[in-house]
C-alpha positions, -999 to 999 in steps of 0.1 A, spaced: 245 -99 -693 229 -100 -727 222 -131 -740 232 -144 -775 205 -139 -799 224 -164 -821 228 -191 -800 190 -181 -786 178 -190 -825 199 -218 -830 186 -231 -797 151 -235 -817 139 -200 -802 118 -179 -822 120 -144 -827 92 -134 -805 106 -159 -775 143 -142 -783 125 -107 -773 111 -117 -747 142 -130 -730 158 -104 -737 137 -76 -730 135 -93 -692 169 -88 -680 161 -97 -641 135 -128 -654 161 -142 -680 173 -168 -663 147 -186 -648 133 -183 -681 158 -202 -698 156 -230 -672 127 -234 -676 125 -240 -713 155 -262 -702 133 -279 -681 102 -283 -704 127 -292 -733 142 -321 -712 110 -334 -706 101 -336 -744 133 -358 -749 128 -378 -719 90 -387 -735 110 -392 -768 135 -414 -754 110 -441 -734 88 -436 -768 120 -451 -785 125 -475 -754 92 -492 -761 99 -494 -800 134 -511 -796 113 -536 -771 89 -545 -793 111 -550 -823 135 -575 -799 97 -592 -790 95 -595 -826 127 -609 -840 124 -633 -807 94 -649 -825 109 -652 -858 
């Protein structure tokens, strides 16, 4: 199956990533997952970066 170069950029690929995937038909997938992977670990790091903000801005309007 060839993957879709389209979605592939709009996925925040860039063009030398895009032909890489594609010029590795058998390795494709596990190379998708694992930007999958690697991605999902960026936003879980964002989210508990975000966690700690929202707690210290309830610490904060606590002591006003």
């Amino acid at each position: 199956m060839e993957p879709d170069i389209y979605a592939l950029s709009k996925a925040g690929f860039s063009k030398e990533r895009i032909e890489e995937i594609t010029r590795c038909d058998d390795k494709e997938i596990r190379m998708l997952r694992k930007c999958r992977y690697q991605l999902l670990d960026e936003i879980h790091g964002k989210q508990q970066s975000l966690d700690e903000i929202d707690y210290i801005i309830c610490k904060m309007k606590e002591q006003k």
